[in-house]
C-alpha positions as CSV (number, residue, x, y, z in Angstrom):
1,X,36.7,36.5,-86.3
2,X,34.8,38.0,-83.7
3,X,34.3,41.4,-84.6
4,X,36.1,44.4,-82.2
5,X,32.6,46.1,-81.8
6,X,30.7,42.3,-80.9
7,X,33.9,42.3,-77.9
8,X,33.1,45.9,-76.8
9,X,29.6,45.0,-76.8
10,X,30.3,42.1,-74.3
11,X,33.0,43.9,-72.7
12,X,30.5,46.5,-71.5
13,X,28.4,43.5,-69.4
14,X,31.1,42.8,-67.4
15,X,30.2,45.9,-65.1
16,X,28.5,42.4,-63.4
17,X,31.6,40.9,-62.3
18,X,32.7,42.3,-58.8
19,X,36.0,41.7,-56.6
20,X,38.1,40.0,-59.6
21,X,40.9,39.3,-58.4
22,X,43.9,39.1,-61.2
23,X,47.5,38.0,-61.5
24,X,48.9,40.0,-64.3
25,X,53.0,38.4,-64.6
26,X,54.9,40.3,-66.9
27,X,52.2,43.1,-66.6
28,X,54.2,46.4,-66.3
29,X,53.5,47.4,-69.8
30,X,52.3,46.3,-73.0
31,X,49.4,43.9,-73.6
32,X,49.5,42.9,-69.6
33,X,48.9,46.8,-68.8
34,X,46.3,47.7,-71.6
35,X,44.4,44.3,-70.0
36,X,44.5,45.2,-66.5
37,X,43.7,49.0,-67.4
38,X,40.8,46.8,-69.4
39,X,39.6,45.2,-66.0
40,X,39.9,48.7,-63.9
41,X,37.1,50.2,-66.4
42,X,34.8,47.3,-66.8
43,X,34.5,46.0,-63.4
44,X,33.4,46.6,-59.5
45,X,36.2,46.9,-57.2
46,X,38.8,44.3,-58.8
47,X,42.2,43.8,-57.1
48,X,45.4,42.6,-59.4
49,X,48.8,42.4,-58.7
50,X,51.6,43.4,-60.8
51,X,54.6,41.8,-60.9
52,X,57.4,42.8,-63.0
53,X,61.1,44.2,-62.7
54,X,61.0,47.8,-63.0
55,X,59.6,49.2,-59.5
56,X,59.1,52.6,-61.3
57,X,57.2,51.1,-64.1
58,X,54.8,48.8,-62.0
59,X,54.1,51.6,-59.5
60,X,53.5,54.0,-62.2
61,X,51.1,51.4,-63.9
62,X,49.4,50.7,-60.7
63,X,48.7,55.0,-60.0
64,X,47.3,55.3,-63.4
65,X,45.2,52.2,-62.7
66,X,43.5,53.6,-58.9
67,X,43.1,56.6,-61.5
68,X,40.9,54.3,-63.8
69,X,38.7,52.7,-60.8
70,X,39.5,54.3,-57.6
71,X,37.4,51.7,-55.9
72,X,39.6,49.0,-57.5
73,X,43.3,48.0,-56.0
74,X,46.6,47.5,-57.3
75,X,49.6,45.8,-55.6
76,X,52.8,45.9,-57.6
77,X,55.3,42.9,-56.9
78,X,58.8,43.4,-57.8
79,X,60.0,40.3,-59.1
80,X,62.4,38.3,-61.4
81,X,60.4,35.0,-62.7
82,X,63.3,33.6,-64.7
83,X,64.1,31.8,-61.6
84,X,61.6,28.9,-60.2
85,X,62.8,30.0,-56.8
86,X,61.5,33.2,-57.7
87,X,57.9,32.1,-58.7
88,X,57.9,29.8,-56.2
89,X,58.6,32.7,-53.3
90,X,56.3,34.8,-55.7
91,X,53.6,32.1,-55.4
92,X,54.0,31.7,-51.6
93,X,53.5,35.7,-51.1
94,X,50.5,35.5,-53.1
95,X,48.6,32.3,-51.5
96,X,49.0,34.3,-48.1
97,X,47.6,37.7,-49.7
98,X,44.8,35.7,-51.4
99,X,42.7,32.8,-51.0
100,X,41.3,32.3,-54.2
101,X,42.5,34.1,-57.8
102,X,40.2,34.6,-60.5
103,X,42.8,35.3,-63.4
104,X,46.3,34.4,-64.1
105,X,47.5,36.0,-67.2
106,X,51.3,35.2,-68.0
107,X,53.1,38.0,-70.6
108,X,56.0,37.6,-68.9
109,X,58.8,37.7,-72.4
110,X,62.2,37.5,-72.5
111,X,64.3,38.4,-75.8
112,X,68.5,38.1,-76.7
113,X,70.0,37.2,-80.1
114,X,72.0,35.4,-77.9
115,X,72.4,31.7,-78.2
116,X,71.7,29.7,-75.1
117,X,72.3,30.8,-71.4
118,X,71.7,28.9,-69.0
119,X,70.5,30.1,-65.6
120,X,71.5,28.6,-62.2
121,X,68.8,26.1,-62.5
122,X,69.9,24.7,-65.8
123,X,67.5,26.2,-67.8
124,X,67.8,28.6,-71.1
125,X,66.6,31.7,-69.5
126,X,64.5,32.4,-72.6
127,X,62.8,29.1,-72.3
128,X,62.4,29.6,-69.0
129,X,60.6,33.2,-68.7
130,X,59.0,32.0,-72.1
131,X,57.3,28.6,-70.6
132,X,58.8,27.1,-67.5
133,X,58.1,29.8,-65.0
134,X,54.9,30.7,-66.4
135,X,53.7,26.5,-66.5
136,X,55.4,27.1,-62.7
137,X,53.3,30.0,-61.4
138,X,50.1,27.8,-62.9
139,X,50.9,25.2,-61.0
140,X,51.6,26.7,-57.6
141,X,47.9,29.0,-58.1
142,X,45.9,26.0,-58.9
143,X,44.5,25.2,-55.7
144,X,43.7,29.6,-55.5
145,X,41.8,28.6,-58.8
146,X,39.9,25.8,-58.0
147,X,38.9,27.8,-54.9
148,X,37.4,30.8,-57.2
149,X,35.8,28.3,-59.4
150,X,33.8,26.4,-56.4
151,X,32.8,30.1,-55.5
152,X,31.3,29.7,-58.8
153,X,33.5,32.5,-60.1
154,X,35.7,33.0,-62.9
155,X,38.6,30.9,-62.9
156,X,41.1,31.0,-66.3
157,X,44.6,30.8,-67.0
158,X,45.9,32.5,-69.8
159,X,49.6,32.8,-71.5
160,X,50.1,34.8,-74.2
161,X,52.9,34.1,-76.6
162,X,52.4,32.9,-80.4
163,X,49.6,30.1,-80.5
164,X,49.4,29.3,-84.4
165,X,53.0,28.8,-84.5
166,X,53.6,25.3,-84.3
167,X,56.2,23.6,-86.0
168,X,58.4,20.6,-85.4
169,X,60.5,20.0,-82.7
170,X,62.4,17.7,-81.1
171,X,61.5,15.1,-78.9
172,X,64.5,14.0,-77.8
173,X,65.9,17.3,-76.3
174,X,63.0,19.9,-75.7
175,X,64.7,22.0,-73.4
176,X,67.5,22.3,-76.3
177,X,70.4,21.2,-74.4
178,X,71.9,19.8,-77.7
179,X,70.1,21.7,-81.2
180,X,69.6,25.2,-79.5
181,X,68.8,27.7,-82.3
182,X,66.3,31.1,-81.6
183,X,63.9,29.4,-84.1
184,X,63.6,25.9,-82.3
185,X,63.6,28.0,-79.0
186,X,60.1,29.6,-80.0
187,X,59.0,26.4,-81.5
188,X,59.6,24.3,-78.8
189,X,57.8,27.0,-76.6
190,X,54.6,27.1,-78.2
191,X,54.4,23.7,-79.0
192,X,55.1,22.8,-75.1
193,X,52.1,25.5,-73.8
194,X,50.0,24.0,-76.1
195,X,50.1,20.3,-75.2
196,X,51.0,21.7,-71.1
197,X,47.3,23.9,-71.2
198,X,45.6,20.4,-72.4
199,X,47.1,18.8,-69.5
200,X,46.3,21.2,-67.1
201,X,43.2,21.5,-68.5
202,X,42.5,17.9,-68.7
203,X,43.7,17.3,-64.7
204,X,42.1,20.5,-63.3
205,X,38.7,20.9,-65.3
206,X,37.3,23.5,-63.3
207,X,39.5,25.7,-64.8
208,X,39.5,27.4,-68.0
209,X,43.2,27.4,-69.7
210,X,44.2,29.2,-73.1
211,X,47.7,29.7,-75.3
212,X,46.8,33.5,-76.7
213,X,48.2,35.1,-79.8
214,X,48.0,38.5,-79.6
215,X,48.5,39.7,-83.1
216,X,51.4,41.7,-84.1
217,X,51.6,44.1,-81.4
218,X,54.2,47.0,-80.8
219,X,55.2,46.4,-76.9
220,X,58.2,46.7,-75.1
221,X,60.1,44.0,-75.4
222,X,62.0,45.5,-78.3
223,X,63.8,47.2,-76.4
224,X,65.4,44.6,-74.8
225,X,67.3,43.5,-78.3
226,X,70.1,46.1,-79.1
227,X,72.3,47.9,-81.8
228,X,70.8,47.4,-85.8
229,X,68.4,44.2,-84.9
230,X,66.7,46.5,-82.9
231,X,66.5,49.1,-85.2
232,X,65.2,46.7,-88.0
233,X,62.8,45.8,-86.0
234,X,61.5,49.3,-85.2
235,X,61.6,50.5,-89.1
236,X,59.7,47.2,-89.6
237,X,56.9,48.2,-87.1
238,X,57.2,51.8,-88.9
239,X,56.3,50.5,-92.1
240,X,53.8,47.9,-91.2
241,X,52.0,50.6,-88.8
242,X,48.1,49.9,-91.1
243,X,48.6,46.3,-90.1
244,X,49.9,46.2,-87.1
245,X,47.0,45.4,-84.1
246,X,46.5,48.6,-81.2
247,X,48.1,47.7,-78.0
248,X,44.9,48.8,-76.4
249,X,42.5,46.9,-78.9
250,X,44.7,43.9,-78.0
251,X,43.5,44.6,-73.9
252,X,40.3,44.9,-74.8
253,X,40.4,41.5,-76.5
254,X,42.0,39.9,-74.0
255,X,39.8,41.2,-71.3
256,X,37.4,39.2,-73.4
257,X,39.5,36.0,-72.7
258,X,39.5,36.5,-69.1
259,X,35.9,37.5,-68.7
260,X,33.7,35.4,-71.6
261,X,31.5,32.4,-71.0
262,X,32.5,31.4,-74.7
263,X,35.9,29.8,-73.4
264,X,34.5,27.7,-70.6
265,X,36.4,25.2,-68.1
266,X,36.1,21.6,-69.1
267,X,33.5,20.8,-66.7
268,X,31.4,23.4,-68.0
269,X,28.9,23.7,-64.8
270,X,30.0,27.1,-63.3
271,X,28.2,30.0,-65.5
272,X,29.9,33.1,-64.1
273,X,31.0,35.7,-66.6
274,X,30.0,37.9,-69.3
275,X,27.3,35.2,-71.5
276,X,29.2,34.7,-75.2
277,X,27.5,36.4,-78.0
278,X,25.9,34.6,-81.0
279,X,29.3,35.4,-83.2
280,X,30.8,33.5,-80.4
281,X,29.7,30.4,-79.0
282,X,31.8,28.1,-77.2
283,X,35.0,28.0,-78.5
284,X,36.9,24.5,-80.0
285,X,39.5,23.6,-78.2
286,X,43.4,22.4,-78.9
287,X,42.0,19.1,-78.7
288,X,38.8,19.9,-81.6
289,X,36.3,19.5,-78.9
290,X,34.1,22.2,-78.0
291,X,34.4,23.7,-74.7
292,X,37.1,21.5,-73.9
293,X,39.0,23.7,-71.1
294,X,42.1,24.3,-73.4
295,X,42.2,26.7,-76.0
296,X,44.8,28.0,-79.0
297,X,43.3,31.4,-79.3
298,X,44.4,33.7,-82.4
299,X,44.6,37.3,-82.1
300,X,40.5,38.1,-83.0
301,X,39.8,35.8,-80.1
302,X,38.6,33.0,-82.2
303,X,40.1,29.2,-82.4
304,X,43.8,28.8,-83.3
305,X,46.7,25.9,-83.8
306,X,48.0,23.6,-86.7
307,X,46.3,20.9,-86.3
308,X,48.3,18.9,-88.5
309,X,51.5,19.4,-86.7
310,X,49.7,18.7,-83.4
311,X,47.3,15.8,-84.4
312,X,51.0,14.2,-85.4
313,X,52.6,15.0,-82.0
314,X,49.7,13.7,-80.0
315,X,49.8,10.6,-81.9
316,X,53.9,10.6,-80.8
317,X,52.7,10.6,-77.2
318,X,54.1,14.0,-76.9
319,X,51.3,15.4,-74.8
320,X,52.3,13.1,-71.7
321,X,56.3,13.3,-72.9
322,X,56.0,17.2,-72.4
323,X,54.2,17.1,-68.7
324,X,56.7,14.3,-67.6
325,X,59.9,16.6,-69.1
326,X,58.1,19.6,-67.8
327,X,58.4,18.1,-64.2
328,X,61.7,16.8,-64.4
329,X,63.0,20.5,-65.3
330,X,61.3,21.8,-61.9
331,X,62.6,19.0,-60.2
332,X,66.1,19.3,-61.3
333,X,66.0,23.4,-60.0
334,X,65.0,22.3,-57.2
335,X,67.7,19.9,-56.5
336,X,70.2,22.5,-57.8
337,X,68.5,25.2,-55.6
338,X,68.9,23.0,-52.8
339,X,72.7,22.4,-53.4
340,X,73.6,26.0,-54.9
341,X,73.9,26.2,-58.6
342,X,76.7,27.7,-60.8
343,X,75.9,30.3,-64.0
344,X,76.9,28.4,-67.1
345,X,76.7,30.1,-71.0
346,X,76.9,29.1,-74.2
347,X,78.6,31.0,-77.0
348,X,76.6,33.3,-79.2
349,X,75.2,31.6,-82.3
350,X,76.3,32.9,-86.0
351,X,74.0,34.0,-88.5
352,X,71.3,34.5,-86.1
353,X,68.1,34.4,-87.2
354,X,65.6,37.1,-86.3
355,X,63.8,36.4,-83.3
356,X,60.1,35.5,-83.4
357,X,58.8,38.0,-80.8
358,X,55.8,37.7,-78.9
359,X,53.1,39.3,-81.4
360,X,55.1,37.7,-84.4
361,X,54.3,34.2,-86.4
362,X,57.1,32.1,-87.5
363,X,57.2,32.3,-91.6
């Protein structure tokens, strides 16, 4: 563990870093706003972008932010990423505003008892704002990356869902076409950012990539589950209040992710952030290397991951089976984009079981 007053510690250095520039998807509230009010008090004059849905929320977000750091700025971005059209016009918008990004950091969560829907592209949109887009919006930002990291600046990727939570899954049908259940839709998830961030990592070594869990952490997406799921879920958070991680201790550690030398890009050569402390050195990464540009990170910023589960995977070929399906996906929305796609659903499942929210472990 690496100890909440050891990441305050470091947090304070980073008054060194100037002109961050951040992506924050998913960032209206919650962990993504507590992290980018995180970067607002620790740095010089960063810029991020918000994107999000709620206009009202992301503009209020971004006051309170020029509030923070009045020498910072903050652009909100309305926009829907359970579409790849969407990221991919979000992307597009971006690479004009910026040259080179210094952050991406994906929150973007999506949550329905609901069994699966499909979206115009084909996808279960829970899958989708759960891992496709966000694998998406890394992809189209790598070269904005690459670009910070030759600056010798920070350059990181970071999605935060439920690293830790591997289980099995099913080869033959990852997107869940055929064995959809809530449980296999969060296994197959985190299962797919792990091996994806490896891959990324592995092809783009300049760039530091990392699958966060952020604890149990009361956010907003309960509210998007309704009638007495939702309610459970809110007398569960009532009565496991002593145990349950502060929203803004969760920003603070995650400002750690984005600004730490201890998680390193696979190449190693570009020493641009806060230095790690002793209690944190470089970090192992999904693969059990040190410093290997991919990392399962658990919620006290320290190394996460069954590596049973994923040892057995990689030795399945998985790994390369999850970039080539990955692919596919994006190019099959593409085709259907191209054509014009039709909304299809799926019935709701019985005996639903309760979903593994972001901030949750599977049992």
């Amino acid at each position: 563990m690496v100890h909440i007053d050891v990441v305050r510690q470091a947090n304070a250095l980073a008054q060194r870093i100037e002109n961050l520039v951040c992506v924050f998807v998913g960032g209206t509230g919650g962990i993504g706003a507590t992290t980018a009010k995180e970067v607002f008090r620790r740095t010089r004059t960063p810029r991020i972008y918000i994107i999000g849905t709620s206009e009202e929320k992301g503009n209020k977000l971004c006051d309170e932010l020029k509030g923070i750091n009045d020498g910072g700025q903050a652009i909100f971005i309305k926009k829907d990423i359970s579409l790849i059209k969407n990221v991919d016009e979000l992307c597009d918008d971006l690479k004009k505003r910026e040259p080179k990004i210094n952050c991406l950091f994906l929150t973007a969560g999506y949550m329905s008892l609901q069994g699966r829907k499909e979206t115009i592209e084909g996808v279960d949109k829970k899958m989708s704002v759960n891992y496709y887009s966000r694998i998406r919006c890394a992809l189209n930002l790598i070269p904005n990356l690459e670009r910070a990291s030759q600056d010798r600046e920070l350059a990181r990727v970071i999605s935060v869902l439920a690293a830790g939570s591997e289980g099995d899954v099913r080869m033959d049908d990852l997107d869940l076409k055929h064995n959809f259940t809530l449980h296999a839709c969060l296994a197959h998830c985190v299962i797919m950012t792990d091996f994806m961030i490896e891959q990324l990592a592995e092809r783009h070594p300049d760039v530091s990539f990392s699958h966060s869990y952020p604890g149990t952490v009361k956010t907003g997406i309960v509210n998007q589950l309704t009638g007495p799921v939702k309610l459970a879920v809110k007398v569960l958070y009532a009565v496991m209040t002593p145990w349950i991680l502060n929203v803004m201790e969760s920003g603070e550690r995650h400002f750690f992710q984005i600004t730490n030398e201890c998680y390193p890009p696979k190449r190693g050569s570009s020493f641009c952030g806060v230095p790690a402390p002793e209690e944190a050195t470089p970090m192992k990464g999904s693969n059990g290397e040190v410093g290997s540009g991919a990392y399962l990170l658990d919620w006290d910023c320290k190394s996460a991951g069954d590596g049973k589960i994923l040892d057995k995977y990689r030795d399945l070929g998985l790994p390369q089976k999850v970039w080539d399906h990955t692919l596919a996906i994006f190019e099959e929305a593409e085709r259907r984009n191209s054509k014009g796609g039709k909304r299809r659903g799926s019935p709701a499942e019985s005996d639903r079981p309760m979903p593994n929210i972001i901030g949750w472990r599977a049992g």
